[in-house]
C-alpha positions in Angstrom: 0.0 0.0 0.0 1.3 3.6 -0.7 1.3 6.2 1.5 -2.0 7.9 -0.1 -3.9 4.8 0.6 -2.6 4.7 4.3 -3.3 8.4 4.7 -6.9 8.1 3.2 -7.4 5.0 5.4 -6.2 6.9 8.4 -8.4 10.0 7.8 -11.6 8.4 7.4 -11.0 6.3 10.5 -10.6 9.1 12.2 -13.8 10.6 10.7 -15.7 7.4 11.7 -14.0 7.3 15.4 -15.5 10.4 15.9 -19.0 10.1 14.3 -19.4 6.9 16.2 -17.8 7.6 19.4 -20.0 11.4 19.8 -23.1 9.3 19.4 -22.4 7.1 22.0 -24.7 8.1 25.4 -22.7 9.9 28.9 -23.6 6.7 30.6 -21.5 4.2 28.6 -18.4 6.6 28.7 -17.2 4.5 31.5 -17.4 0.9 29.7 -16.2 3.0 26.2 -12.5 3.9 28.1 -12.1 0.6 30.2 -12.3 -1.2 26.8 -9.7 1.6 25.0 -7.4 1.0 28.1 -7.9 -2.6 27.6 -6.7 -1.5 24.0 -3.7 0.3 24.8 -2.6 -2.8 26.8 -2.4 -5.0 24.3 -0.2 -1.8 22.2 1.5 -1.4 25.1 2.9 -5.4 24.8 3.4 -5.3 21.9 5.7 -2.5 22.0 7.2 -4.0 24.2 8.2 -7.2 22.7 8.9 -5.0 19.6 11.6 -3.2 21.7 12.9 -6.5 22.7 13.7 -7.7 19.8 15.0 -5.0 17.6 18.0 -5.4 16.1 18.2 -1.8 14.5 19.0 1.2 16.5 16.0 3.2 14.6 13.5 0.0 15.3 14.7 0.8 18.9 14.2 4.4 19.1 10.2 3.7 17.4 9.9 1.2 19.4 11.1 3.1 23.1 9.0 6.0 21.5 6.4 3.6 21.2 6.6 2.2 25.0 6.6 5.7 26.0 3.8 6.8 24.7 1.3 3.9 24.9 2.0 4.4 28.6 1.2 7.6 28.7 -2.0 6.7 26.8 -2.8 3.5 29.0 -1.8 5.6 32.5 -4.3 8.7 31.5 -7.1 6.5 30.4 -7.0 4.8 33.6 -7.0 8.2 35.3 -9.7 9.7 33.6 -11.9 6.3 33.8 -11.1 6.7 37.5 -12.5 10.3 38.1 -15.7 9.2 35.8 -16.2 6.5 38.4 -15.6 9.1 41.2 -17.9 11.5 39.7 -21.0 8.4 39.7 -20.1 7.6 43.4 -20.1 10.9 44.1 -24.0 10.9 42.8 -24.8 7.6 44.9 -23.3 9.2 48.1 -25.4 12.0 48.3 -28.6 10.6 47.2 -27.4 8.2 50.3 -26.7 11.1 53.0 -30.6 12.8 51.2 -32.1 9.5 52.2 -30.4 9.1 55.7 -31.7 12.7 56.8 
């Protein structure tokens, strides 16, 4: 494949991406990012292994790069998935202190 074909493939997957993830409802957020960290895991090993077995210095520098940033990725989603969940509890425990009054 050339590198028109790769870009055109790229840009409408990013169109779709967003279509389909800004139609998707505030309550399955959560679920949406604990299966994109899930995601980044799996790019995260796989980076990894890459980095392990490179045999060219440039190989080793993507792949590092790589490491580097699908951490980053994985780290934040987890974060952000977090303070969604903090933000629901947050709901439940007042509704729970209304009721106690």
């Amino acid at each position: 494949m050339g590198g028109i074909e790769l870009l055109t493939i790229t840009v409408l997957a990013v169109f779709v991406g967003f279509e389909v993830v800004s139609k998707v409802s505030s309550i399955l957020h959560t679920p949406l990012m604990s299966g994109a960290n899930a995601i980044h895991g799996i790019i995260l090993v796989g980076a990894i292994t890459v980095a392990g077995q490179a045999t060219d210095v440039g190989v080793l520098v993507v792949a590092l790069l790589a490491v580097v940033l699908a951490t980053a990725n994985l780290v934040g989603g987890f974060v952000v998935t977090d303070r969604m969940l903090e933000m629901f509890r947050g709901r439940r425990a007042a509704a729970q202190d209304g009721e106690a009054k």
